[in-house]
N, C-alpha and C positions, 0 to 999 in steps of 0.2 A: 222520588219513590216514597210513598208514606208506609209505616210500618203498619203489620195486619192486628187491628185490633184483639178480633179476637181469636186469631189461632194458637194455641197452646206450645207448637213444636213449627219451626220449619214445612213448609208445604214438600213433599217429597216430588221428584221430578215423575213424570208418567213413563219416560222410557230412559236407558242408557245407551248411548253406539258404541258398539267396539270401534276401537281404536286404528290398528294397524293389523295387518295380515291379509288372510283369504278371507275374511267377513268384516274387513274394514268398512264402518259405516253403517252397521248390521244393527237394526233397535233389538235391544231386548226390554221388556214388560217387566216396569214397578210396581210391585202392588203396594197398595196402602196398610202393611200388617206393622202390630207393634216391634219394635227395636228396631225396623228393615231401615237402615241410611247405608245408598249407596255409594262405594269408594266415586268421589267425586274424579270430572274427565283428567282435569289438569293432573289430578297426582297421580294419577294410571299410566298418563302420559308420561309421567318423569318416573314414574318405579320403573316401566318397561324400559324406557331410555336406561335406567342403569340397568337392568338385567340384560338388555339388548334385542334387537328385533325379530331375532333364530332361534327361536329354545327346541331344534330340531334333538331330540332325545334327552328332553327331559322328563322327565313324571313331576307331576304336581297334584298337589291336596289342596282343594279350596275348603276349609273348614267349619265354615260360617258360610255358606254359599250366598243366601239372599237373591239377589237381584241375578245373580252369577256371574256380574259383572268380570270379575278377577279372574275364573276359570275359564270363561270363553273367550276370556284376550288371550290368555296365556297358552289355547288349544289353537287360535286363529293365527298364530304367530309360531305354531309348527308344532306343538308339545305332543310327542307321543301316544303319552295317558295323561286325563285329568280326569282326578276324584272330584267329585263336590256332592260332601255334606251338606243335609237340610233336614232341620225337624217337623218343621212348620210344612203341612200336608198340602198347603194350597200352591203354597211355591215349589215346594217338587212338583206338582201336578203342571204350575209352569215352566222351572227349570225342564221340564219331561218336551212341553213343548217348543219350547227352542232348539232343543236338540235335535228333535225332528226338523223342524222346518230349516234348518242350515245343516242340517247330514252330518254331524258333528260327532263321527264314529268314535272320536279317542276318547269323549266324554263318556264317565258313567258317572250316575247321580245314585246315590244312598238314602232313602230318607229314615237318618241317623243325627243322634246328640250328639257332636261333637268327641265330647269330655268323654263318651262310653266308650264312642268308636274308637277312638286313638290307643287305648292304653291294649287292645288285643290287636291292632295292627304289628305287623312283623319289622324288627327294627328298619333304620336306616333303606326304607325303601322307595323315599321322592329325596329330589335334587332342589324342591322348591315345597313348603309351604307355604299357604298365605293363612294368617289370622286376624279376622276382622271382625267379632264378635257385638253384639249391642252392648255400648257403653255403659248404657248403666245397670247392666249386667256385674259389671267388676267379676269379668272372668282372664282378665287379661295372662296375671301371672299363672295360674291352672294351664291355660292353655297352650302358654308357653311350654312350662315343664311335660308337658305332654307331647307337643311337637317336635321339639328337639331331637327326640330319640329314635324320629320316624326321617331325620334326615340323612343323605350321607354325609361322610367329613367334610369337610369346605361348601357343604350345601347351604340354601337361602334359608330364612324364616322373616315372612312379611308379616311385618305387626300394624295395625292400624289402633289407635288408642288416644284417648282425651288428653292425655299428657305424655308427656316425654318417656322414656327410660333411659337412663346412664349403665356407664359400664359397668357400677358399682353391683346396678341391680341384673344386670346379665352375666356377669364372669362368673358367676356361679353353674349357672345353667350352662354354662361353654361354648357361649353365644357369644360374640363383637358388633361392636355399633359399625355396619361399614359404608350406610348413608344416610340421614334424617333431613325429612322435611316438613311444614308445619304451613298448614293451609287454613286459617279461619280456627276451629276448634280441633282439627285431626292433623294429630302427629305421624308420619308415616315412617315407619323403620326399616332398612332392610338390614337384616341381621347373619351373618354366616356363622356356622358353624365350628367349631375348630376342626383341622386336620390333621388326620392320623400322625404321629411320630412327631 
């Protein structure tokens, strides 16, 4: 395989499939917009394997929506409700169409800034965020301290990010490392919550 002379970043894939559920196998549309990389198959495949293949009554927040990869696995694998944020007008215009064409009633889409929307969301009201913002953003820890508060006790927070985080830099926020894995340049975290008492 020789390397591409001259393309500046990674060629982004043209589509992503859901993984497992009712739309296993399902393409959803990449667009070529700046920051859009999406959660690659393999680590979607091993987040969901540790979150599990039922998230029948869950609520989720995809915060970064992009591709929507992350929110429409996590709807196609039973989840209740799923949020998914998006600023970027062209990609709601597609997250808008995926939705349609796989009837994917529990989805609603925002097209909302992350970082605004979260802080007048009402506490503790998903079992799952995902955060997987454009890396060279360096919106990692913002975004953290913002979701946190929108989870319940023992609830998820998935981080996608260029580097690791330690407990060091989570115990504050009241988050635990409770699985990481590292695939080429993304770190994937699943992170819980603490629990009440």
């Amino acid at each position: 395989m020789k390397p591409a002379a001259r393309a500046a970043r990674p060629a982004l894939p043209r589509e992503v499939r859901i993984i497992g559920g009712q739309w296993r196998r399902s393409k959803l549309p990449v667009a070529d917009r700046p920051g859009l990389r999406p959660t690659p198959d393999r680590v979607r495949e091993t987040l969901f394997n540790w979150l599990g293949a039922d998230l029948s009554g869950w609520r989720c927040l995809d915060a970064f929506a992009g591709s929507g990869a992350l929110g429409f696995e996590a709807a196609s694998r039973g989840a209740d409700e799923v949020v998914l944020l998006e600023r970027d007008r062209h990609l709601v215009v597609s997250l808008s169409q995926s939705r349609e064409r796989l009837k994917a009633q529990a989805l609603r889409i925002e097209a909302a800034d992350a970082l605004s929307w979260m802080p007048g969301c009402a506490p503790q009201r998903f079992e799952l965020v995902f955060i997987d913002p454009p890396f060279d953003a360096q919106l990692f820890d913002k975004a953290l301290a913002a979701a946190v508060r929108l989870v319940v006790p023992g609830g998820f927070v998935y981080l996608e990010a260029d580097r690791a985080f330690d407990e060091a830099q989570l115990a504050p926020l009241g988050l635990r490392l409770h699985r990481h894995l590292r695939a080429g340049t993304v770190h994937a975290h699943l992170l819980q919550a603490a629990s009440e008492g």
